[in-house]
C-alpha positions as CSV (number, residue, x, y, z in Angstrom):
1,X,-63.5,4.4,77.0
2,X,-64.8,4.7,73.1
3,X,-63.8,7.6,71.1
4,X,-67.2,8.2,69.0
5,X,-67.9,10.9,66.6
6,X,-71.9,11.9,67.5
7,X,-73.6,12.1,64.1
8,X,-76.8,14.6,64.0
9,X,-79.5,11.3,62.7
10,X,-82.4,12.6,61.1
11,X,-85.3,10.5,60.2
12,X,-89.1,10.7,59.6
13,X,-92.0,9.2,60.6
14,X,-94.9,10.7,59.2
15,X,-98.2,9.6,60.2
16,X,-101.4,10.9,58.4
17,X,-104.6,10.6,60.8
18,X,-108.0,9.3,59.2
19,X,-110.8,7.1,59.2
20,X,-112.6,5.0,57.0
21,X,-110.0,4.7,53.6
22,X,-108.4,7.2,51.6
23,X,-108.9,10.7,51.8
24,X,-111.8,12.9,50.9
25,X,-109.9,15.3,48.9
26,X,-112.9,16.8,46.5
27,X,-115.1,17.5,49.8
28,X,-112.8,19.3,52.8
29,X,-116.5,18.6,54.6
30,X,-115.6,15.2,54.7
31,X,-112.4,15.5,56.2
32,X,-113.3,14.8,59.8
33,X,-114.8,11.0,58.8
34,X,-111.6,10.1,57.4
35,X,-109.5,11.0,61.4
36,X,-107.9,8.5,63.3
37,X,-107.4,5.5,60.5
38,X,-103.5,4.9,60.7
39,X,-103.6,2.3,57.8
40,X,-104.3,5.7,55.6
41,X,-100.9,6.9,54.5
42,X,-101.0,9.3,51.7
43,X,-98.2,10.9,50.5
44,X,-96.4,13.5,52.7
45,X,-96.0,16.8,52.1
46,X,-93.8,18.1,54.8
47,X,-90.7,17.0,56.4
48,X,-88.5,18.4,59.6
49,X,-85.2,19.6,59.0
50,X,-82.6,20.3,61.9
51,X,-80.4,23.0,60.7
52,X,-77.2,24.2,62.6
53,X,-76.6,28.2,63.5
54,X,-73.1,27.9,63.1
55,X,-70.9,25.8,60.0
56,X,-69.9,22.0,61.2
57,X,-71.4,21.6,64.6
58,X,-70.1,18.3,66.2
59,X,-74.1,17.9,68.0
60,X,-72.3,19.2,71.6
61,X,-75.0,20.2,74.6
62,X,-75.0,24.4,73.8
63,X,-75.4,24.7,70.0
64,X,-78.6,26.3,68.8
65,X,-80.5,25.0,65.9
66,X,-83.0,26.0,63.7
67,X,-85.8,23.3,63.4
68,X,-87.9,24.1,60.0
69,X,-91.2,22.2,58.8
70,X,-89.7,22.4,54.8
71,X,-92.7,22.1,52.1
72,X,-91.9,19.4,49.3
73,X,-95.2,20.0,47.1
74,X,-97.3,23.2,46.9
75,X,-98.8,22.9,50.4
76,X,-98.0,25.5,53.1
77,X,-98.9,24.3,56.2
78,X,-102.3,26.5,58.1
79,X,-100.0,25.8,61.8
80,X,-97.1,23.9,62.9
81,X,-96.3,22.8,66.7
82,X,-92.9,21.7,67.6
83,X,-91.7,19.3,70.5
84,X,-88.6,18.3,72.1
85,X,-88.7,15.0,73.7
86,X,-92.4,15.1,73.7
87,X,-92.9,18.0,75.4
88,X,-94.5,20.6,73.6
89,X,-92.1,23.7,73.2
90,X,-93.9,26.0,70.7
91,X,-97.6,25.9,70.2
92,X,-99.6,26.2,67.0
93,X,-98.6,29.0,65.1
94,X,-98.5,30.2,61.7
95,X,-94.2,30.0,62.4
96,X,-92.9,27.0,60.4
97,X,-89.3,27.7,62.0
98,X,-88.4,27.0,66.0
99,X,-84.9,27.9,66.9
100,X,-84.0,25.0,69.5
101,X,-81.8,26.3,72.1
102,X,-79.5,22.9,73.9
103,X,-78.1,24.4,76.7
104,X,-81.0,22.9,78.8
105,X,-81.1,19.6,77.4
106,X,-79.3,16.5,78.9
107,X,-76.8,14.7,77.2
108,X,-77.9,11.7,74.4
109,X,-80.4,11.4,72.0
110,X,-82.7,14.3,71.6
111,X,-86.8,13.6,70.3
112,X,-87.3,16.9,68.0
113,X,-91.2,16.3,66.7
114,X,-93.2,18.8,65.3
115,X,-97.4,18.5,63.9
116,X,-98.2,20.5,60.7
117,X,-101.5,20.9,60.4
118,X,-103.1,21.7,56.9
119,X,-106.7,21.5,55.2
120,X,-108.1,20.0,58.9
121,X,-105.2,17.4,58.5
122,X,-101.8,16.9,60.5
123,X,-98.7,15.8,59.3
124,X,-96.5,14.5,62.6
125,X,-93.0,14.6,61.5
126,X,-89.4,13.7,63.8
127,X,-86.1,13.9,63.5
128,X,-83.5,13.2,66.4
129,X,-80.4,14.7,67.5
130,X,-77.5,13.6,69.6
131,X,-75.6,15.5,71.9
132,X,-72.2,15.0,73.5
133,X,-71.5,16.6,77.0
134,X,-69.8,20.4,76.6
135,X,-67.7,19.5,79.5
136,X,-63.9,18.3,79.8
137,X,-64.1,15.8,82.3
138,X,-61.7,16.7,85.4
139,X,-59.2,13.8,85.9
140,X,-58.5,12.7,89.6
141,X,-56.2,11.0,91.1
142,X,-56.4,9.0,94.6
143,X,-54.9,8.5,98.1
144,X,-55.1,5.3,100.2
145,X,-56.1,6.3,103.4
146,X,-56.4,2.6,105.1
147,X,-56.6,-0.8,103.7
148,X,-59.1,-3.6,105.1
149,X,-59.2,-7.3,104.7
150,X,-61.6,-8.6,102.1
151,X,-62.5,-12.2,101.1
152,X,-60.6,-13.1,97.9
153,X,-63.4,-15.1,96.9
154,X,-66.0,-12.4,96.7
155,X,-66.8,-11.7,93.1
156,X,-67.8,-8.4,94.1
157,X,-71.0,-6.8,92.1
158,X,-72.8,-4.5,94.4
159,X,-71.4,-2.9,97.3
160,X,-73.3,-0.8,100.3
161,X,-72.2,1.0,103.4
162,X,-74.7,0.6,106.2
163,X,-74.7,1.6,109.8
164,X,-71.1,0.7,110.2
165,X,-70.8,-2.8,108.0
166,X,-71.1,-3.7,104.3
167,X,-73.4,-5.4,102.5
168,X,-72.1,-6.6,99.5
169,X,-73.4,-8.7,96.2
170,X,-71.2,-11.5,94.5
171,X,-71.4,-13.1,91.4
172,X,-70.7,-15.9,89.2
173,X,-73.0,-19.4,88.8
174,X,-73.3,-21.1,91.4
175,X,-71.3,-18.9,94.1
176,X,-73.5,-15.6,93.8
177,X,-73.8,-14.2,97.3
178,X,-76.2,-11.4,99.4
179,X,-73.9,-11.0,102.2
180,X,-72.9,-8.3,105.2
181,X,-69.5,-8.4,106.4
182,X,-67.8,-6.5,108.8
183,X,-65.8,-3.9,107.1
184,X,-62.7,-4.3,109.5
185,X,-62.3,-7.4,109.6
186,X,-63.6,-8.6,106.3
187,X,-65.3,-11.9,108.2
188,X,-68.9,-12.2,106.8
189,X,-71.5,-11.6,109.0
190,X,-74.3,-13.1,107.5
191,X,-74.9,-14.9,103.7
192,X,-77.6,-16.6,101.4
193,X,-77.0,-18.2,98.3
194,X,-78.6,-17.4,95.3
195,X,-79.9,-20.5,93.4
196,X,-77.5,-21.7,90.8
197,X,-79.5,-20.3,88.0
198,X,-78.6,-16.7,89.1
199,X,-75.5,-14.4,88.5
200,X,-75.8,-11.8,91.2
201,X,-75.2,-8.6,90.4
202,X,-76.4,-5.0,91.8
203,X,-77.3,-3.9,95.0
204,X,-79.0,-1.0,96.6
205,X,-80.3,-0.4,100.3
206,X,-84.0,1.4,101.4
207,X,-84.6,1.9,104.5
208,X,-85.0,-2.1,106.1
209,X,-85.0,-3.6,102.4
210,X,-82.0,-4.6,100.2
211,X,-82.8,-4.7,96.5
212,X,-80.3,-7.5,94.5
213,X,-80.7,-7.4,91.0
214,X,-79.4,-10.6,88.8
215,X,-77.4,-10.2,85.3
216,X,-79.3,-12.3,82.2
217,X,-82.7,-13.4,84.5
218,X,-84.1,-9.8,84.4
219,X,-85.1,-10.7,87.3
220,X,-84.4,-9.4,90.7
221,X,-84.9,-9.8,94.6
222,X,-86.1,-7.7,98.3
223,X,-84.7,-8.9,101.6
224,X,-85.3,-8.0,104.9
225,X,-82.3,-6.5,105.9
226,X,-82.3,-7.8,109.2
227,X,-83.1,-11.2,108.4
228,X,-82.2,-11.9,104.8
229,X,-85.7,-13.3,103.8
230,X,-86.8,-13.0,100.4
231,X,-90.0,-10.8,100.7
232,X,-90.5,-9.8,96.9
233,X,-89.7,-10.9,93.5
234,X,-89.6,-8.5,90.9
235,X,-88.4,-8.2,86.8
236,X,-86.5,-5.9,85.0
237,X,-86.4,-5.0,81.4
238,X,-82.7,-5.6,80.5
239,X,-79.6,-7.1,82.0
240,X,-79.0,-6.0,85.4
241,X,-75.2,-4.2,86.4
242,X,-75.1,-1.6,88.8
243,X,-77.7,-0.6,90.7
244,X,-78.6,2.2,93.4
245,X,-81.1,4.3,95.5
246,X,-81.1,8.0,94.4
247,X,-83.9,10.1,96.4
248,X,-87.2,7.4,95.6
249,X,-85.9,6.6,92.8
250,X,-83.5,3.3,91.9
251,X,-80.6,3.9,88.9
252,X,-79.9,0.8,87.0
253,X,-77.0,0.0,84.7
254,X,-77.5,-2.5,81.9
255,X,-74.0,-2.2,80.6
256,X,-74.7,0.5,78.0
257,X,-74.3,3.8,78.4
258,X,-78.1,3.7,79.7
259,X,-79.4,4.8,83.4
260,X,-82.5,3.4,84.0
261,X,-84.9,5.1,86.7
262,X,-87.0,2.7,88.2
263,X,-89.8,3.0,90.7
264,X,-88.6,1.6,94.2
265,X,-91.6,-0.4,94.9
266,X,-93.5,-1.2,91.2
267,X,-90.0,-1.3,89.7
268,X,-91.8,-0.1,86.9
269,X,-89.4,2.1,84.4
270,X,-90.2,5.7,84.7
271,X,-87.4,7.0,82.3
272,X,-84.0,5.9,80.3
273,X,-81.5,8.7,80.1
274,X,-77.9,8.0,78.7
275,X,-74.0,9.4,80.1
276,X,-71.6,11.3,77.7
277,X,-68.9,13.1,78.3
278,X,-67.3,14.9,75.6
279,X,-66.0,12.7,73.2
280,X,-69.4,11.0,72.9
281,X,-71.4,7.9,74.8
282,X,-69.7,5.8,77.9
283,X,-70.9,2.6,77.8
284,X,-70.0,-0.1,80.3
285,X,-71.6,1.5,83.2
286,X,-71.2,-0.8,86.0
287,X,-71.8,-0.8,89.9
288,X,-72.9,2.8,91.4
289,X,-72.5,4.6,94.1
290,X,-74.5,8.0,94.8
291,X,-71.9,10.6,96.9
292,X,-72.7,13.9,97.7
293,X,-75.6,13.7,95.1
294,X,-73.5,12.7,92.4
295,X,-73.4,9.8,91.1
296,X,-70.0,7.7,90.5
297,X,-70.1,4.5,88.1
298,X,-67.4,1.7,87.8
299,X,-66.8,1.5,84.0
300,X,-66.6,-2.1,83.7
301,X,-63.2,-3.5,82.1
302,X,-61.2,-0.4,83.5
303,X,-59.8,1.3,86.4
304,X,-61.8,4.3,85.7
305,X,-64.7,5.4,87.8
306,X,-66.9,8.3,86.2
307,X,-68.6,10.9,88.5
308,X,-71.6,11.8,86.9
309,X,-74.2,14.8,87.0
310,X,-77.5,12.8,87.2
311,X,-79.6,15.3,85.9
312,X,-77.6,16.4,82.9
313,X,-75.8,12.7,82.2
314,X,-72.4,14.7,81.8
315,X,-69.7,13.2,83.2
316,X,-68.3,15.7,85.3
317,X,-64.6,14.1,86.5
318,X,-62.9,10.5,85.6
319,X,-61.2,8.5,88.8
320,X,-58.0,6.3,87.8
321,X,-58.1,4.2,90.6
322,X,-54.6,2.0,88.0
323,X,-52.4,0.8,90.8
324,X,-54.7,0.7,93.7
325,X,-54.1,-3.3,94.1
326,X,-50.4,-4.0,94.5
327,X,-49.1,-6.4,91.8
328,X,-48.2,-8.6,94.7
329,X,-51.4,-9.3,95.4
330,X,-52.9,-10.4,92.5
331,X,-53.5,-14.5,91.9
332,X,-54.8,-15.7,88.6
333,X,-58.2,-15.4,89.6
334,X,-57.8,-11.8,90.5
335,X,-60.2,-9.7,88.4
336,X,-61.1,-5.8,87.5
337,X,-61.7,-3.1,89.9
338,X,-65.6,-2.9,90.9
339,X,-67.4,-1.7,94.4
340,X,-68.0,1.6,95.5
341,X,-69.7,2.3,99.0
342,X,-69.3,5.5,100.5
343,X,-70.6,6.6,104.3
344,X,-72.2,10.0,104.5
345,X,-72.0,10.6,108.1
346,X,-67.8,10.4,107.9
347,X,-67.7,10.8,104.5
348,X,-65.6,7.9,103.9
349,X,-65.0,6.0,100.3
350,X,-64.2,2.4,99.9
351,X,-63.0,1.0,96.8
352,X,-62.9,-2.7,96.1
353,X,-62.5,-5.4,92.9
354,X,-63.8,-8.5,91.8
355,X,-61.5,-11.5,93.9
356,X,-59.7,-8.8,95.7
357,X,-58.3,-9.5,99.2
358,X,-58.2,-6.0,99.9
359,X,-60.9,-3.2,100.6
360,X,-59.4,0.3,100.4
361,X,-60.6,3.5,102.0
362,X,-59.7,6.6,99.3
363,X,-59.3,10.3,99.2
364,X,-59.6,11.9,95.6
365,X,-56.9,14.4,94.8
């Protein structure tokens, strides 16, 4: 985990709209033939301040805020409309000033935007604001409940319970995996390689389809479940980590502190939101696992898993799964703890790492 300070950023982009050159400013008549030509930027005469309610805010989810359009010539503006993340939240008035409640808002970087119109023109000006989580994350601990063999040599990325087996994603050039193994006995079931050119990564179940994603490619794969044939090919915008099934809608990780909502069949992004808690941004999301509607995240490097509030991005409790391989056990090509799967029907957690020859069922205490 980073320890960040969130910094309020404030910046403006100022766009005037017109058509046909500069503008007419001896004939208001004119006014409408000079819309909609963005090469004509005249000088501003309005900017968007955020100001605080209360004396050094630190930008946490809760804090109210006064958003003012602030004059810098003689102009006062005829209306103003203010937006938060695009979204209109007060409509043209003569009210220059919108108090901006956050207790609503998720975590991350907030779009503040607000249109002053004057003379027939509009002024669009922004300014952005970044919010940490107002929540101390719980800290749990865990319990081994039972311990199941696992093949050493599984590079472990993804990880799904299914109908009483797992099927699980592997890594690394040359050796990534798509495999189902039988969660007792750890013997694999059924495998295809990935082409040497792939690094497996992600992997998330729907229905009769398994969805692989692949690290630097940003490119991904659909197999029938049953048989393991390829049946689509798809591409992603960024490096693919973690990924999972949420409702219709697939989470990806992309080793930020990013989730990316993806359409489960166009795989199209519908929206990126970000996870804080409150000290500020966690980054390293890795492999995800969606329990009881919440959703938990490896974070990558560490034995920490973060149980998140998908809707807000606040972390809501930190897992230290330290310990859970015995010292014994580990070989030099032992890596970091990464592998959630959870069954809903016995409510069961299993817990696993990169080259670990152990899979371990967990209660959280």
């Amino acid at each position: 985990m980073r320890h960040l300070y969130i910094l309020v950023l404030f910046s403006v982009a100022i766009f005037f709209i017109g058509c046909g050159g500069e503008p007419n400013t001896s004939d208001n008549s004119n006014q409408q033939s000079v819309v909609n030509n963005p090469s004509s930027k005249p000088k501003s005469h309005f900017s968007l301040e955020l100001i605080p309610q209360k004396v050094d805010p630190e930008g946490v989810v809760g804090e109210m805020y006064d958003l003012k359009v602030v004059s810098d010539t003689s102009f006062v503006p005829d209306s103003v409309r203010f937006l938060i993340d695009g979204r209109e939240a007060a409509a043209y008035s003569s009210n220059s000033v919108f108090t901006l409640d956050t207790r609503n808002l998720r975590v991350g970087g907030v779009r503040l935007s607000a249109e002053a119109v004057y003379g027939g023109n509009i002024e669009y000006l922004s300014a952005s604001l970044t919010l940490k989580s107002d929540i101390n994350p719980e800290r749990l601990k865990y319990k081994v409940v039972k311990r199941f063999p696992h093949d050493r040599g599984a590079y472990t990325q993804g990880l799904v319970f299914n109908n009483g087996v797992l099927y699980e994603s592997t890594g690394l050039y040359g050796r990534s995996t798509l495999r189902k193994v039988d969660i007792k006995t750890g013997d694999i079931l059924q495998s295809s390689l990935l082409t040497d050119v792939y690094f497996g990564e992600g992997l998330a179940i729907d229905g009769d389809r398994l969805i692989q994603i692949t690290w630097k490619n940003h490119k991904g794969f659909v197999y029938n479940k049953n048989t393991f044939a390829v049946t689509q090919e798809f591409d992603i915008a960024t490096e693919g980590w973690g990924l999972v099934l949420h409702n219709d809608t697939l989470i990806l990780t992309d080793g930020s502190e990013n989730l990316y909502f993806l359409d489960k069949y166009s795989f199209v992004t519908l929206k990126i939101a970000q996870v804080y808690d409150n000290q500020g941004p966690v980054k390293n999301l890795n492999e995800l696992e969606i329990v009881d509607g919440l959703l938990y995240a490896n974070i990558y490097q560490s034995d920490l898993v973060a149980v998140i509030d998908i809707t807000t991005g606040k972390v809501l409790k930190y897992i230290n799964f330290s310990g859970l391989l015995p010292s014994n056990l580990y070989q030099d090509d032992t890596d970091v703890l990464n592998g959630i799967a959870y069954d809903p029907s016995e409510r069961r957690l299993y817990v696993t790492g990169k080259n670990w020859p152990q899979l371990f069922e967990v209660e959280l205490q």
